[in-house]
C-alpha positions as CSV (number, residue, x, y, z in Angstrom):
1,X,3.8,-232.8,51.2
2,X,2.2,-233.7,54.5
3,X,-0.4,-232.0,55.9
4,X,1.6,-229.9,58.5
5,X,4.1,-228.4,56.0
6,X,0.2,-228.0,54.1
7,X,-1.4,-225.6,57.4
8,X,1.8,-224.0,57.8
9,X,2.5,-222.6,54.1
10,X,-1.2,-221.7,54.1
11,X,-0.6,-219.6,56.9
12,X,2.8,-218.4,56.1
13,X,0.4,-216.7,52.9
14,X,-2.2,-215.4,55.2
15,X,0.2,-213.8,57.6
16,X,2.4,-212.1,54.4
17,X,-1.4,-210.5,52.7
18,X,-2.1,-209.2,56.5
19,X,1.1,-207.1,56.3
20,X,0.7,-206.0,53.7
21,X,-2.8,-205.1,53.9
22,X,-2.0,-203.5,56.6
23,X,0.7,-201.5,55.4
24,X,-1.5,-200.5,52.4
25,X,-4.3,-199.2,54.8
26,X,-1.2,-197.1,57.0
27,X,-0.2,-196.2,53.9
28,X,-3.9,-194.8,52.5
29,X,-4.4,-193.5,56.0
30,X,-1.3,-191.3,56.0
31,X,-2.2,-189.8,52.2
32,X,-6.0,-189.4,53.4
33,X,-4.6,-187.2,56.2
34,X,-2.2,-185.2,54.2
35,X,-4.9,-184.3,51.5
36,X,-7.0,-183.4,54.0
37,X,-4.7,-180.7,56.0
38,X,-3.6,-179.5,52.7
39,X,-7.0,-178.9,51.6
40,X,-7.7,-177.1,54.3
41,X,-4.7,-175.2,54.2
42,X,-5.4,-173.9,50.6
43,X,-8.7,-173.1,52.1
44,X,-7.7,-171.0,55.5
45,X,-5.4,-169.0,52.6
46,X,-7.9,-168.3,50.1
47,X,-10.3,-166.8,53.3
48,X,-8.0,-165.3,54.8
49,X,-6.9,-161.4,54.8
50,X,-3.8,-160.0,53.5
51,X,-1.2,-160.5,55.9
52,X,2.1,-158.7,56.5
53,X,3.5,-161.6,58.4
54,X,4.7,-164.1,55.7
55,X,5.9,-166.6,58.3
56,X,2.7,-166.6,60.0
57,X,0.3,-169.1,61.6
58,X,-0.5,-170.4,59.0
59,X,2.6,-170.8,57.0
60,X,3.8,-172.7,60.0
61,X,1.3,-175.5,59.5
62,X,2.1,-175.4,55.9
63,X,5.8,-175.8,57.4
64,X,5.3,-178.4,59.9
65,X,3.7,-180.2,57.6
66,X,6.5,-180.6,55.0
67,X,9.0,-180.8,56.6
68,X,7.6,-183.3,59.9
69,X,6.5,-186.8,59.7
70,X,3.0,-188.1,58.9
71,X,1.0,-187.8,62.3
72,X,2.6,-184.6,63.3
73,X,0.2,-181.2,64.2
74,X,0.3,-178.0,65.2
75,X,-1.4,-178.3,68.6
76,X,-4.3,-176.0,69.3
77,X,-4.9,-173.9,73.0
78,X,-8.2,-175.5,74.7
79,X,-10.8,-173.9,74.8
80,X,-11.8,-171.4,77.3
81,X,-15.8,-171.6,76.2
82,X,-17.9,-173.8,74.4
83,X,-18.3,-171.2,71.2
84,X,-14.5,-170.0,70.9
85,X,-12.7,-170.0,67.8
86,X,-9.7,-172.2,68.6
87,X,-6.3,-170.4,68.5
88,X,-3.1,-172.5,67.4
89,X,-0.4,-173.0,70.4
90,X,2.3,-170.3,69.4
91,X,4.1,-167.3,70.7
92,X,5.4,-164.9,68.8
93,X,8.6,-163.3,70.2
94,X,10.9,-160.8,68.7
95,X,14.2,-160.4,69.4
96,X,15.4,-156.6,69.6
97,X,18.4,-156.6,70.2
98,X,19.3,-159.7,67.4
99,X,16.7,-158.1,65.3
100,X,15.4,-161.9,64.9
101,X,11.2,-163.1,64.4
102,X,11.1,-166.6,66.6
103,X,8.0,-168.8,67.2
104,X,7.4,-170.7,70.1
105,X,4.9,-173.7,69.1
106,X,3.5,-176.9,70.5
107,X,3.7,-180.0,68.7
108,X,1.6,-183.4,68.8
109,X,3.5,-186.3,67.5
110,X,1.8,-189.6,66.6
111,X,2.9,-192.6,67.8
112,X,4.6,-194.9,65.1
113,X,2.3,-198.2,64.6
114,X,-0.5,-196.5,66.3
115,X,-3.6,-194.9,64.5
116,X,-2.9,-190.9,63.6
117,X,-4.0,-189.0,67.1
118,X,-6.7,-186.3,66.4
119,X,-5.9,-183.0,67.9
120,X,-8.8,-182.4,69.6
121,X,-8.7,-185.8,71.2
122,X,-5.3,-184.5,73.3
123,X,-6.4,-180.7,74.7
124,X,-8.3,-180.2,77.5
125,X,-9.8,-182.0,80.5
126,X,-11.1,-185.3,79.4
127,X,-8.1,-186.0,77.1
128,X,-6.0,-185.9,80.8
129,X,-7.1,-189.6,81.5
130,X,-5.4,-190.8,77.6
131,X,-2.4,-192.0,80.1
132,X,-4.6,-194.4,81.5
133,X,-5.4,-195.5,77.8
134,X,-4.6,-193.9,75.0
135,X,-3.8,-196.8,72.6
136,X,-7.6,-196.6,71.3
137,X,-6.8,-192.8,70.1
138,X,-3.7,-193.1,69.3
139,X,-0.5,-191.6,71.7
140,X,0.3,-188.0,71.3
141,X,4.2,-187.1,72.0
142,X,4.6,-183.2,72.7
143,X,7.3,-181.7,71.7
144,X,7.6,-177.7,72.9
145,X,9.6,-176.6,69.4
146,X,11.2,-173.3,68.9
147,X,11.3,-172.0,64.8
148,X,13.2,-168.7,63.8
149,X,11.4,-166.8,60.8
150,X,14.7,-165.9,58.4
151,X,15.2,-162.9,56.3
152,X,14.0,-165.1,53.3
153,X,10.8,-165.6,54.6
154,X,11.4,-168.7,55.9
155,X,11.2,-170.9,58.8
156,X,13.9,-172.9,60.3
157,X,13.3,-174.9,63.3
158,X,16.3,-174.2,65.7
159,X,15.2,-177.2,68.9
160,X,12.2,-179.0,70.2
161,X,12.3,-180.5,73.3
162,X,9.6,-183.6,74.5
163,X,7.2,-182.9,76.9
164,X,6.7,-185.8,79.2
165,X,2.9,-186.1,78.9
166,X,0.3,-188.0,76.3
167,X,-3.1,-185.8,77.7
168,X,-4.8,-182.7,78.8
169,X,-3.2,-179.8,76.9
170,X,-4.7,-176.4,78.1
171,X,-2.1,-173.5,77.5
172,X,1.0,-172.2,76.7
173,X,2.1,-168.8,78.2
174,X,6.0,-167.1,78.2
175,X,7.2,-165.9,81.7
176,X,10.4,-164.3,83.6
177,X,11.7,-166.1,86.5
178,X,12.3,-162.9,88.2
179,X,15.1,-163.9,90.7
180,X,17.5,-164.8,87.8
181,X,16.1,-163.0,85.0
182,X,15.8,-166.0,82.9
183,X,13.0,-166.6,80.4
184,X,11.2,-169.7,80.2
185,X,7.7,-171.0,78.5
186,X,4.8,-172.9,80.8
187,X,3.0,-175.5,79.6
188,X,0.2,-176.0,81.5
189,X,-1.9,-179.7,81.5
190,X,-5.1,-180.6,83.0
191,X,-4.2,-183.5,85.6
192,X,-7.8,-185.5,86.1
193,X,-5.8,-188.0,87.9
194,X,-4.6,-186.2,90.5
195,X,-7.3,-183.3,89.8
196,X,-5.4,-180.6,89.9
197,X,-3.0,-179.4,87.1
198,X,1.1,-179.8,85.9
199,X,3.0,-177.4,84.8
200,X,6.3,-178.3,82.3
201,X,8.7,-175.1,82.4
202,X,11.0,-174.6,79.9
203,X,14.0,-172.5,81.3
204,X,16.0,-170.8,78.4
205,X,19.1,-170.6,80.9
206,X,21.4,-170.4,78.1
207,X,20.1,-168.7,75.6
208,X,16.8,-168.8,73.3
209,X,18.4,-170.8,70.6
210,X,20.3,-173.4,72.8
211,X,17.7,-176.2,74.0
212,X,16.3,-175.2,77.1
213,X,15.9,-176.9,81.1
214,X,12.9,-178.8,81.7
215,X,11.7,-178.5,85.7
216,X,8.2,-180.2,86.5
217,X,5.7,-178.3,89.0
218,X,2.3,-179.3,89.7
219,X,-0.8,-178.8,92.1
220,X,-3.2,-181.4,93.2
221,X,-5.6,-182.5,95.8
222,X,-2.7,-184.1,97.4
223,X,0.4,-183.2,94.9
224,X,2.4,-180.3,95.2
225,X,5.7,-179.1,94.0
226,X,6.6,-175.5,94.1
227,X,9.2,-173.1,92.0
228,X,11.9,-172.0,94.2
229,X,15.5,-171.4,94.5
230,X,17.3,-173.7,97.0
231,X,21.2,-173.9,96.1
232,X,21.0,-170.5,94.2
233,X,22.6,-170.9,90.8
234,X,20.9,-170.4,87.4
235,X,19.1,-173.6,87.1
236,X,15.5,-173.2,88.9
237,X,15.0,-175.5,92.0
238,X,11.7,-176.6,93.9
239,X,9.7,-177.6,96.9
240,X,8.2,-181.1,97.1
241,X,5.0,-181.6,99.6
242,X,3.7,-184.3,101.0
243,X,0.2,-184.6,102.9
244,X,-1.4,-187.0,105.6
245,X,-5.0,-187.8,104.4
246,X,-8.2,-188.8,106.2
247,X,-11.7,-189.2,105.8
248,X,-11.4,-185.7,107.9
249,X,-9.1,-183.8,106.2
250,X,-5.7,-183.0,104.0
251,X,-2.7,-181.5,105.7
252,X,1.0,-180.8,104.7
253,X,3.2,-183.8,106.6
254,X,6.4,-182.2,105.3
255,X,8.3,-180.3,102.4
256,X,11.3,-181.6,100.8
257,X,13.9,-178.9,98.7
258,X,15.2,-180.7,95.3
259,X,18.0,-178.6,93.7
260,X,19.1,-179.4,90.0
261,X,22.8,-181.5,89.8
262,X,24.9,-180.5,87.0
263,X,27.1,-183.5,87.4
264,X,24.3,-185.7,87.6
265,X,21.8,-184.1,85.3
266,X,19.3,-185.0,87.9
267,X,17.1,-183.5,90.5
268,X,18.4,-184.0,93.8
269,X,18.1,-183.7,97.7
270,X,20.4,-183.5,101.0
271,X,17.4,-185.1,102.5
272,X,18.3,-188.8,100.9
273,X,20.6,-189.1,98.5
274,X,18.7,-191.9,96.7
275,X,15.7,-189.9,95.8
276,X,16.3,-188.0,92.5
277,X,14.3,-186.8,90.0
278,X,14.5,-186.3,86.1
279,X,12.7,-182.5,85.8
C-alpha cells in the first residue's frame, strides 16, 4: 500500500468519527433540551393554581412539545419592561356560534443542522438584526399556528402558516378589517434595519379553520406600505411609498396601489406589470 492510498484511508477514518461525533453531540443536544422543558413543565404544574381550562397555556407547551420536532417553542410576547413576567404568544378565541375553544399561537422553529435557537434570542429589538447573521444563534422559522381545544380535552392543530422573518418578535394582537368584516391576526416585528417596524397579517378570508392570506405592511424611516382596498374584493390590498432623501429631509416621491391576483397568487400593479409581490 503506497503512501497516498496510506493519507487517504487515514482520513477517510477521521472524516467517518467527525460524523458521528457530531451526530452524537446533536443527538445529546436535542435530549439535553427536551429534559430541560419537561422539567420545567412538571414544575410550572406543580406551582401552578387549579385551572378550569385543561387545554391551557401550559398544556399547549406540553403539546407542542410532543407532538413538534426537536427545536420547536412556544414563542413568548417581548417585553414591554425590564421586570415583566413574560406572557406566552397565544390568543384565546371562542367560537359562539360553533361552540368551539381555538388558540392562536406563535411558533419558533429551529433550523435543521443549525444549533437549537433560544427564545429569548428571537423577540424584541436586538434580535431584529439575526437576518443579517443569525447562523451563530441558530435561525428561528415562525410559524403563526392555529390549534382547536376538542371536547376531549385535547388539542389538535388545524394550520400553521410561515412567517417570513428570522428576528425581532414583539406582539401578536387579533383585529377586524372593518370594510369587509374579515378577521385577521397581526404580527408585529421590530425592523432595526429599516428602524421602523413590519407587520405580517393573517387574513382568515375563508374561514378560521381554512389557512389564512398573508399581506405584508410596514413603517420605516423611508419604507412604507399601507392597508387599503384598491380592486375591492375580499382579499386586502395596499399602498406602496416611496421617498426622495437628502441630507435635508425625507419626503413621499410617489404611492403605488398593489391589489392581490387570484390567478397569479401574487401581488400586483396596473402601474408595471412586472413588479409583483408575494404578500
Amino acid at each position: 500500500m503506497n503512501i497516498t492510498k496510506i493519507v487517504f484511508l487515514l482520513l477517510s477514518i477521521v472524516i467517518v468519527s467527525c460524523n458521528e461525533m457530531s451526530d452524537k453531540q446533536a443527538e445529546d443536544s436535542a435530549n439535553k433540551d427536551e429534559a430541560i422543558r419537561r422539567y420545567n413543565i412538571e414544575m410550572q404544574k406543580k406551582q401552578k393554581k387549579t385551572s378550569e381550562n385543561p387545554c391551557d397555556t401550559l398544556a399547549l407547551k406540553e403539546y407542542i412539545l410532543n407532538k413538534d420536532s426537536v427545536g420547536t417553542y412556544l414563542v413568548e410576547f417581548d417585553r414591554t419592561f425590564t421586570y415583566n413576567v413574560p406572557k406566552s404568544a397565544v390568543i384565546y378565541y371562542l367560537d359562539k356560534k360553533a361552540k368551539k375553544q381555538y388558540i392562536f399561537a406563535v411558533i419558533a422553529k429551529s433550523k435543521v443542522g443549525e444549533r437549537f435557537i433560544e427564545p429569548k434570542n428571537v423577540i424584541g429589538y436586538e434580535s431584529s438584526f439575526i437576518n443579517l447573521d443569525s447562523t451563530k444563534l441558530g435561525t428561528a422559522f415562525f410559524y403563526l399556528a392555529l390549534y382547536r381545544c376538542d371536547q376531549d380535552s385535547t388539542f389538535n392543530q388545524i394550520w400553521e402558516s410561515k412567517v417570513p422573518i428570522h428576528g425581532g418578535f414583539n406582539r401578536m394582537t387579533l383585529k377586524t378589517w372593518k370594510p369587509k368584516k374579515i378577521m385577521y391576526v397581526e404580527l408585529n416585528y421590530e425592523a432595526g434595519i429599516i428602524s421602523g417596524h413590519r407587520n405580517y397579517n393573517f387574513f382568515l378570508v375563508n374561514g378560521i379553520e381554512k389557512k389564512p392570506h398573508l399581506m405584508e405592511t410596514y413603517v420605516g424611516l423611508v419604507h412604507k406600505r399601507t392597508l387599503s382596498i384598491v380592486n375591492d374584493d375580499k382579499y386586502p390590498d395596499y399602498w406602496e411609498y416611496r421617498f426622495w432623501e437628502d441630507s435635508l429631509s425625507i419626503r413621499i416621491r410617489d404611492s403605488i396601489p398593489f391589489y392581490w391576483d387570484t390567478t397569479k397568487n401574487l401581488y400586483v400593479t396596473k402601474i408595471n406589470r412586472n413588479w409583483f409581490r408575494k404578500y
